[in-house]
C-alpha positions, 0 to 999 in steps of 0.5 A, spaced: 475 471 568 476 473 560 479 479 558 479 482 552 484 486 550 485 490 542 492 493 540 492 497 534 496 494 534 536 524 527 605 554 515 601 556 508 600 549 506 592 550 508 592 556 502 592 552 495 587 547 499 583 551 500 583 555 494 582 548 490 576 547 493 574 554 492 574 553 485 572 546 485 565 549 488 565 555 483 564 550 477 558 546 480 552 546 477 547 543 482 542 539 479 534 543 479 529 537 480 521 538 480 517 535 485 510 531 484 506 528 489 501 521 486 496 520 492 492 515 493 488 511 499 485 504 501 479 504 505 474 498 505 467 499 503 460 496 505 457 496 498 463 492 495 467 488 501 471 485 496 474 492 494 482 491 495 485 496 491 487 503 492 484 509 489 488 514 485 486 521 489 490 526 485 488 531 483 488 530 476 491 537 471 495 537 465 493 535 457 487 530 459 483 535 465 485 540 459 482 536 454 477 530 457 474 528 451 481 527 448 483 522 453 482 515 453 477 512 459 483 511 464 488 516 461 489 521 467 495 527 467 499 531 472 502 537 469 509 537 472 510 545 473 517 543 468 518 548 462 523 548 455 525 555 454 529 556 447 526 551 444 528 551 436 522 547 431 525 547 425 522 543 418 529 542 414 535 540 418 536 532 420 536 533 427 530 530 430 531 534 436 528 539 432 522 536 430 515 535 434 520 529 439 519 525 445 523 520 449 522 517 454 523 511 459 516 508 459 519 501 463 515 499 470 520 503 475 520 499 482 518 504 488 519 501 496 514 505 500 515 505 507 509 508 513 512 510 520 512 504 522 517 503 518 512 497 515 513 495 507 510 495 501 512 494 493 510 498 489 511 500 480 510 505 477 511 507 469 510 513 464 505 512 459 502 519 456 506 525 455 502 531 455 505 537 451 503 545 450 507 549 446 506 557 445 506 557 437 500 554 434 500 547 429 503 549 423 498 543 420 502 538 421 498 534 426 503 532 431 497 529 435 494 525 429 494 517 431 499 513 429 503 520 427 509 519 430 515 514 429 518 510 435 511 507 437 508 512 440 501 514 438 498 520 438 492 523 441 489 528 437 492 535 437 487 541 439 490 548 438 490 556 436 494 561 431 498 562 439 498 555 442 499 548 440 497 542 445 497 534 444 499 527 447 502 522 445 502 514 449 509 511 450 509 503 450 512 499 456 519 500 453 524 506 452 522 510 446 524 515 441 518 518 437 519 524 432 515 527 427 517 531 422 513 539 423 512 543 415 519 544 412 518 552 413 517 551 420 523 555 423 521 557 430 523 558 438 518 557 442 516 554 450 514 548 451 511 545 458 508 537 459 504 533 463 505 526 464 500 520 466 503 514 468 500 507 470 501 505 479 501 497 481 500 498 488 500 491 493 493 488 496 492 494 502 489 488 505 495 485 508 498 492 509 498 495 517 495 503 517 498 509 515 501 514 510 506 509 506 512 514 502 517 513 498 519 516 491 522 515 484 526 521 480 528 521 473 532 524 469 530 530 465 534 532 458 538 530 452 539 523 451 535 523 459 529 519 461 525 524 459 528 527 453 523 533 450 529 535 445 534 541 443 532 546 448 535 550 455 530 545 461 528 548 468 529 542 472 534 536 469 530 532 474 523 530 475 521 526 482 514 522 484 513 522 491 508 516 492 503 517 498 498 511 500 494 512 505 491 506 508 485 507 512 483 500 516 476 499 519 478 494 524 472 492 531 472 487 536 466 487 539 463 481 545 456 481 548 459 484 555 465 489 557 468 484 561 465 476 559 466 470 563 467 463 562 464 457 565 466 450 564 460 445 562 460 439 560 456 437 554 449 436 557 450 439 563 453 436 571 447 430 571 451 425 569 457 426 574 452 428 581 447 422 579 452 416 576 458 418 578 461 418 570 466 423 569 465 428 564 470 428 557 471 435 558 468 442 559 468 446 555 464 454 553 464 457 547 464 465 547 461 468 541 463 475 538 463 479 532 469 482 528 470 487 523 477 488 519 478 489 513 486 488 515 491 481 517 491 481 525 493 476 530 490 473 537 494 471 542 493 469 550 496 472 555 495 468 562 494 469 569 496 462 570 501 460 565 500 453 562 504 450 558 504 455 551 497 457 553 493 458 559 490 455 565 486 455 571 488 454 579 485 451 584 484 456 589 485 451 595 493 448 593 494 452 586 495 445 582 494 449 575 490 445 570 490 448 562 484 450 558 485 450 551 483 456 547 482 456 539 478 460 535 473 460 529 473 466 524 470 465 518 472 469 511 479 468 514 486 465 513 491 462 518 498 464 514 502 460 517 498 453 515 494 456 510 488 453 513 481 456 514 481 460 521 477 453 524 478 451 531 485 455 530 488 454 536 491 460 540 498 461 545 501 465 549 507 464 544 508 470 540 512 465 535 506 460 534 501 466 534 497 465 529 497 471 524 490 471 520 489 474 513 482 477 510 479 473 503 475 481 503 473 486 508 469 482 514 463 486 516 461 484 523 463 477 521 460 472 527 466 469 530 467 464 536 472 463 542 472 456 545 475 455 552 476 447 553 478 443 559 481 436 556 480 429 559 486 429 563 485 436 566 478 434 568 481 427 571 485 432 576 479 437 578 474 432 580 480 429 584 477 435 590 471 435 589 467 442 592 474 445 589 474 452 585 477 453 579 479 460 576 484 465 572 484 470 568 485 469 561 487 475 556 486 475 549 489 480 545 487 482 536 493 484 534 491 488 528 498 491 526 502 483 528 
């Protein structure tokens, strides 16, 4: 009997002291962090099963969902809910603090995401655009305008009214400081808010086990900081992205019956044996089935009557034990730890010689096979007793969280 089986897969000496500290707390200033969560989720598709890429499920707000047709394909913006009160513009002076500025870390920033599992995956991400929004209108000056600023920024076209001003500006893979000069009669206080685009380089989810995967990266908001907006008083001094990959695997295993069966033949039949005596080379039964997954899984054996690293089949009579060598065939899939095509793999009981397979893309009800096999030297010993009967239940287990 086959069984089959899926695993998916917290004195006044003590005065002064605490006077100190009660002094020390007194001039603390926590650090004001804003918060940001960057969702994004893979799941297979039918209509493109080489799909291997996590898509972008945040909601997109900021400059770009204000002004689309500003944007470039791809730009996408989040606003971070983060303002700069008391925000001086002034024309003359030297400071360019002062002047329409931005710096910014535009580096790949690397992000390591974990699922409850605590299974996990690498990720990067970047800041590319800054979106900003001020409650005065453009002095016709054109901070938006495209190469306007210096610094190696590039602009997107400012749009705005006599009370607001709104523009972004691309920020390269570097740190950056990009100033433009607004009109010299400019001198006025005003609020500033932003958004941010960035670029995420996630792993391939193929290889990933399902779940939500969390983790996060935090800049620093401010003077001189990674995210610097100029001279102003900032509503938070840090700036946190929550990264949320969710991972939504399809994964079946489905045989003809419930609970199939195996018999051992030889090929052509017992003919051979009953009229002329010839024993046969081996016995063997393939066991045919359909797998869909669009994730790494692994196959072991668990055995009734163990035999060696695999299974085998005991004699009811004597419980002498013969082995039956088990593989199986998947086609689109790839052993990791030979490299080789999943072709006649064999299987153990063994978990450190399980094989572990990996998809080429999401397999939709690939035919598959399992091929059980009785060798020369365990036919030798059955046809020993002739009339005996030889049985064992053989479990085979997908793993599709090895």
């Amino acid at each position: 009997m086959i069984a089959i089986e899926r695993s998916t897969a917290g004195s006044g000496a003590c005065g002064p002291i605490v006077w100190l500290l009660a002094l020390m707390m007194g001039v603390l200033v926590p650090a004001q962090a804003a918060e940001l969560n960057i969702t994004a989720e893979f799941r297979p598709s039918a209509l493109d099963p080489t799909h291997n890429r996590f898509v972008n499920t945040t909601p997109q707000s900021g400059f770009c969902a204000q002004h689309p047709a500003l944007c470039r394909p791809g730009d996408f913006t989040i606003n971070t809910g983060m303002n700069v009160a008391q925000r001086r513009l002034f024309g003359g002076g030297t400071d360019p603090r002062e002047k329409w500025y931005l710096g910014a870390d535009g580096t790949w920033q690397d992000v390591t995401v974990r699922n409850a599992d605590n299974h996990e995956l690498k990720a990067r991400i970047r800041l590319f655009l800054v979106g900003m929004h001020w409650n005065v209108g453009n002095d016709g000056s054109n901070a938006g305008g495209g190469g306007a600023a210096s610094g190696g920024c590039r602009g997107r076209t400012g749009v705005g009214t006599s009370t607001y001003y709104r523009y972004a500006w691309t920020v390269a893979d570097n740190k950056v400081v990009c100033v433009r000069s607004p009109r010299a009669t400019t001198d006025r206080m005003a609020r500033l808010s932003f958004s941010i685009g960035y670029h995420l380089e996630t792993p391939n989810p193929l290889q990933a086990q399902d779940g939500q995967y969390t983790g996060s990266v935090t800049y620093t908001v401010g003077n001189a900081q990674q995210i610097d907006l100029g001279q102003g008083d900032y509503s938070d001094s840090e700036l946190t992205l929550n990264l949320l990959l969710n991972v939504v695997h399809d994964f079946r295993v489905q045989f003809p019956a419930d609970s199939p069966g195996v018999q051992l033949a030889p090929e052509g039949g017992w003919s051979r044996w009953i009229d002329h005596g010839l024993p046969p080379a081996r016995l063997r039964q393939e066991l045919p089935f359909h797998l869909t997954t669009s994730m790494d899984l692994s196959t072991k054996l668990l055995c009734e009557h163990p035999a060696g690293t695999g299974c085998g089949i005991r004699n009811q009579a004597d419980d002498v034990v013969v082995p039956v060598d088990v593989d199986v065939t998947i086609p689109g899939m790839t052993n990791l730890r030979d490299g080789r095509p999943a072709q006649f793999t064999a299987l153990s009981s063994n978990d450190a010689q399980a094989p572990r397979f990996t998809p080429d893309g999401y397999l939709m009800q690939r035919r598959s096979t399992l091929r059980f096999t009785a060798e020369r030297e365990a036919v030798t010993e059955m046809l020993r007793t002739p009339g005996s009967h030889w049985s064992g239940d053989m479990t085979v287990v997908f793993d599709a969280n090895p």
